[in-house]
Structures are given as structure tokens and as C-alpha cells.
C-alpha positions in Angstrom: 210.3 72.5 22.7 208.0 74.2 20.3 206.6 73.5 16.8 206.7 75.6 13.9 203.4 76.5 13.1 203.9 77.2 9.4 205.8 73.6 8.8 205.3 71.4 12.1 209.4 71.3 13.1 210.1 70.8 16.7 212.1 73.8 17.9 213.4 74.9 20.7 211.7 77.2 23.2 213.9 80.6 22.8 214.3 80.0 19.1 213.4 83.1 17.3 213.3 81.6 13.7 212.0 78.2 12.4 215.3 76.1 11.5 213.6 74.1 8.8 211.5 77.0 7.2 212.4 80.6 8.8 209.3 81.1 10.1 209.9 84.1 12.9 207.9 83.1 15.8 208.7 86.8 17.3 205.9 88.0 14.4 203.4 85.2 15.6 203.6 85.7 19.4 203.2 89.8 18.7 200.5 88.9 16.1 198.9 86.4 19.0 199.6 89.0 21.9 197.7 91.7 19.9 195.2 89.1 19.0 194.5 89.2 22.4 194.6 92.8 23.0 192.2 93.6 20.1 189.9 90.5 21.7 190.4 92.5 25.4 189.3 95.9 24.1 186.1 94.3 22.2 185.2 92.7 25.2 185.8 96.1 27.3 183.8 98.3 24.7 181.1 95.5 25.1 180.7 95.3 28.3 181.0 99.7 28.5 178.0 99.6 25.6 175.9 96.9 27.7 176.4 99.1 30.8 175.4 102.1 28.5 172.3 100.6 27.5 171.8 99.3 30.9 171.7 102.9 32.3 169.7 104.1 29.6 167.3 101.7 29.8 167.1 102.8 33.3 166.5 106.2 32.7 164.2 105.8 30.1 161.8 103.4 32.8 162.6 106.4 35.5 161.4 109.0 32.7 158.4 107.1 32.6 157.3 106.6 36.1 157.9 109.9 36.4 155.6 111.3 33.8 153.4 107.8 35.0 153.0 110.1 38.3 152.2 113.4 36.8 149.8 112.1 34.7 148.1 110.1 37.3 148.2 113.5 39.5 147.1 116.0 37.1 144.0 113.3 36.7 143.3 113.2 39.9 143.8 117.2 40.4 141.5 117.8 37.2 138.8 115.5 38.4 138.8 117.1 42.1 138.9 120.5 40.6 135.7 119.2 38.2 134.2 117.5 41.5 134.9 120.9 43.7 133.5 122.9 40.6 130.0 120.7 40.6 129.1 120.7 43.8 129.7 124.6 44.0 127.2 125.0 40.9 124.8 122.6 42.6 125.2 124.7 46.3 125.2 128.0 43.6 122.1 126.5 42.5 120.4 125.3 45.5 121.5 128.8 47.4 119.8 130.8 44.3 116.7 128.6 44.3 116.4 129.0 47.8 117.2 132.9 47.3 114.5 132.8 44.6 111.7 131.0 46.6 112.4 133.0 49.8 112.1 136.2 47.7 109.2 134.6 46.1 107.1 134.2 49.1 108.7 137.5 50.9 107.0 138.7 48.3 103.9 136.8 48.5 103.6 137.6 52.0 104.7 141.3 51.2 101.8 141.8 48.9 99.4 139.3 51.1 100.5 141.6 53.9 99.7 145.1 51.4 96.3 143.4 50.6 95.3 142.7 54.0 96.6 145.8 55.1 94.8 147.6 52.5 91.6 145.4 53.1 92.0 146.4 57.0 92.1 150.1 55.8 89.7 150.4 53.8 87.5 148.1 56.7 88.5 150.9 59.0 87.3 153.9 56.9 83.8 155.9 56.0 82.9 156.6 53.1 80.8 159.8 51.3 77.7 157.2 50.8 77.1 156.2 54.4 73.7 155.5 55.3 71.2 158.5 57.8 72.2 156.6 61.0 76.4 156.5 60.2 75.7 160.1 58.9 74.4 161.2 62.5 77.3 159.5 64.7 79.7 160.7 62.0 78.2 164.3 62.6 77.9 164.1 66.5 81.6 162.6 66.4 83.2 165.0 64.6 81.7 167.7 67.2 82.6 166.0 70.2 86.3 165.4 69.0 86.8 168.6 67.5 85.5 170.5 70.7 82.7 172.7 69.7 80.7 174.5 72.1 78.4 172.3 73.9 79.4 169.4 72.4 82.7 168.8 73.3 82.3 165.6 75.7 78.7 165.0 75.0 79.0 161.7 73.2 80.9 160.4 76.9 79.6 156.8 78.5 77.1 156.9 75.7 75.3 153.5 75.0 74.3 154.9 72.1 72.6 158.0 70.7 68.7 159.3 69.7 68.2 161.3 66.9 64.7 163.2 67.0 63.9 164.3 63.9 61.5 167.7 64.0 60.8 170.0 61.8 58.0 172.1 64.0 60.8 173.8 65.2 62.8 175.0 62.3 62.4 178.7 63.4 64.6 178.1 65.9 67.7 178.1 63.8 69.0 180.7 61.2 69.4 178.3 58.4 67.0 175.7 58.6 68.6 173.5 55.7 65.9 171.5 54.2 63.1 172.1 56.9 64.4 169.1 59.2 66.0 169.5 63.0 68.4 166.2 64.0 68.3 166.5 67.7 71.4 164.4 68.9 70.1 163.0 72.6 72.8 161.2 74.2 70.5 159.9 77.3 73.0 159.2 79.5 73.0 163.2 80.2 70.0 164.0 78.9 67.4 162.4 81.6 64.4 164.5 80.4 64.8 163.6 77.0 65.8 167.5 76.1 68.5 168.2 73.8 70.0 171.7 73.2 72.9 169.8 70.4 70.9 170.0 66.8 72.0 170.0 63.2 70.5 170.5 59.9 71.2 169.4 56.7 71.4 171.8 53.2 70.8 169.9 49.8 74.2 169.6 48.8 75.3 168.0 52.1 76.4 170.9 54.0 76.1 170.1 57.7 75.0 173.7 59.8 76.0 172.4 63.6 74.0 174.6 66.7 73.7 174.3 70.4 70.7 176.1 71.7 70.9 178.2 74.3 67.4 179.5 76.6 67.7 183.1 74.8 67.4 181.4 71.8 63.7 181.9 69.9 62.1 181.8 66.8 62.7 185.7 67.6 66.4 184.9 68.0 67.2 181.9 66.3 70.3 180.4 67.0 73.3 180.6 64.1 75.7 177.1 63.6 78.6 177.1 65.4 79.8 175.7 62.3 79.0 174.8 58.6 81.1 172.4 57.1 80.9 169.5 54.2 79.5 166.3 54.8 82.5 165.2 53.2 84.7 166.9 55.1 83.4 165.3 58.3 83.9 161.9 57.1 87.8 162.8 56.0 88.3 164.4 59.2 86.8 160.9 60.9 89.3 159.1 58.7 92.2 160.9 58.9 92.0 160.8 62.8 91.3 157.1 63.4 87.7 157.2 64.5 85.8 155.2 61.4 85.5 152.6 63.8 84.2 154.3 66.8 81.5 155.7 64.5 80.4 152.5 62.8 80.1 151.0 66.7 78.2 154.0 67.2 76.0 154.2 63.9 74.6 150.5 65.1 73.2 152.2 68.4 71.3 155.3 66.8 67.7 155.1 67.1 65.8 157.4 64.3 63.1 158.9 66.6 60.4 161.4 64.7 58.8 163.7 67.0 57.6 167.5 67.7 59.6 169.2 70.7 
């Protein structure tokens, strides 16, 4: 038995119409069963939106992790690259100092090396206004080294040299310069205190070099075996090395004045 739901009479079960008030209960089961459908679907379409927004919410946290990482990488790139990038300036820097002081005292040492070079030089040279004694050696040098007759050899296992000075002899040589003989006695070879190895001097420093020989007389005075500069002599010392030699040797000439 069923009631009517639009005026409460009991009816039967199959009954298709209310007896009392023709209510159809075929409308009210339809209206009730698509009731029900209507209620399904809402619940389906509910259920698909929360699953929806579900998803979406998941790809929306997944979008930002991701973009979470490349952010948190591209930080961490950037500050190695900046890191990297410092410490190349600071080597850069360091590398260029250390350029820039090592060139600095290359050339330091470069110039203190020029300057001591050119101190060493100029130690190791003669120059025009040498003194009577460096003047002799210088002359006596330059006529041993350059080989001129008689002299060549003379100056050998000296322990230094004599110059007489004599001018009581002066006819004895073609050009008597300024009326003074320099007798160079190297000892060693000269026991009897003779020497046949003479020079003269002009006023403007010309050296006339001799080498006596018995025929020669104030009959038949000797003639240089060569004239040359003062100058000359001391650039020919210079330029082969022997400024040296002559400066030992200038500190062993004695200045002897006597008549021979």
C-alpha cells in the first residue's frame, strides 16, 4: 500500500492514479527518478570540477618548484660566475703587479747594470789630460804593441819603467820637439842604464818616436819612426783594451833628469 501524496489516501502499490483525487503517481516517480538523476550528475560534475582543481592546483605547485629551481640555479650560476670573474681580476691584478714590479726592477737592475758598466768603462779608459808619468807608459805602450822598430817587446817582465829626461842631446834627433829627450829605460834589459828608445814632444802634443842606432850623430841625427797625436795614442790604448795596463804601469815610472 501506498499514500497519495497530494491528499494522503492509502492506495494500492501498482495503482497508477490516486482513487480519491487522480493524482498520477507515474508523473511523481518520473519527477522523483529525474530528481535523482539531476542530483547524480551535480554530484558527478562536482566531484569532475574538484578533481579539476585538484590537478590544477597540482600543476600550478609543480610550475612553481620548477621555476623555485631555476631561479635558485641561475643564483647560484651568477654568483660563481661573479666569484670566478673576481678572483681572475684579483690573479689579473696580482700577475700585472707582479709583471709591473719585475719590469720595474729589470729595469732598475738594467740601468744599475748600464751605470756600472758605464762607470767600469769609463774606469778602464785614458783620457787626453793624463798626467807626464801616464803620458810616458801611454807612449812606450803604444810602441811596444804596435811593433815599431826596436820597441816591439821592450816593455816585457818590466817592473816598471825610467824616463831620463835630457835635453844635452837634442842633436841627436831630426826634430827635437821642444828641446827635451824622454829616454824610456826599461832596466830589466837595459843593465848599463843605456837606452837607444827616445821620444820627443812638439807643442801641440805631437809625439816624434826614434830608436837610435850607433851611426846615428849629431852629424846624422836619427828621424822618428813615427809621428803621431798624443791623442791618437791614448784612443789607440782605448780602443785595444790596454788603459789598464798603462795606469799599472804610469804608477811605476820614475822621472829621472840627467845628461847622457
Amino acid at each position: 500500500m501506498k499514500f497519495c501524496p497530494n491528499c494522503g489516501k492509502k492506495t494500492e502499490n501498482d495503482a497508477k492514479f490516486c482513487t480519491n483525487c487522480g493524482y498520477n503517481f507515474t508523473k511523481r516517480d518520473n519527477i522523483n527518478h529525474s530528481n535523482d538523476n539531476s542530483t547524480n550528475q551535480k554530484q558527478i560534475t562536482r566531484k569532475a570540477e574538484n578533481k579539476n582543481r585538484s590537478h590544477k592546483f597540482v600543476w600550478i605547485i609543480g610550475v612553481m618548484v620548477i621555476l623555485c629551481i631555476v631561479s635558485g640555479g641561475w643564483f647560484l650560476f651568477k654568483n660563481k660566475s661573479q666569484s670566478a670573474s673576481s678572483a681572475n681580476e684579483t690573479t689579473t691584478e696580482s700577475a700585472d703587479a707582479k709583471i709591473s714590479s719585475n719590469t720595474t726592477n729589470g729595469s732598475t737592475t738594467a740601468q744599475n747594470s748600464s751605470s756600472n758598466a758605464t762607470s767600469n768603462n769609463a774606469s778602464d779608459k785614458l783620457s787626453s789630460d793624463i798626467g807626464p808619468k801616464e803620458t810616458a807608459a801611454a807612449i812606450a805602450y803604444y810602441a811596444d804593441k804596435s811593433g815599431l822598430d826596436g820597441w816591439k817587446d821592450y816593455l816585457k817582465g818590466n817592473n816598471g819603467i825610467t824616463i831620463i829626461l835630457s835635453s844635452a842631446h837634442a842633436s841627436m834627433v831630426s826634430d827635437i820637439g821642444q828641446g827635451m829627450l824622454y829616454g824610456v829605460l826599461n832596466e830589466q834589459l837595459n843593465v848599463n842604464g843605456v837606452t837607444k828608445n827616445i821620444y820627443t814632444l812638439d807643442e801641440d802634443d805631437t809625439v816624434n818616436i826614434y830608436h837610435l842606432s850607433d851611426e846615428n850623430s849629431p852629424d846624422n841625427p836619427a828621424t822618428p819612426i813615427k809621428s803621431v797625436s798624443k791623442d791618437e795614442i791614448i784612443q789607440y790604448i782605448n780602443d785595444h783594451g790596454y788603459a789598464s795596463d798603462v795606469k799599472k804601469l804610469g804608477s811605476r815610472v820614475t822621472l829621472d833628469q840627467e845628461s847622457y
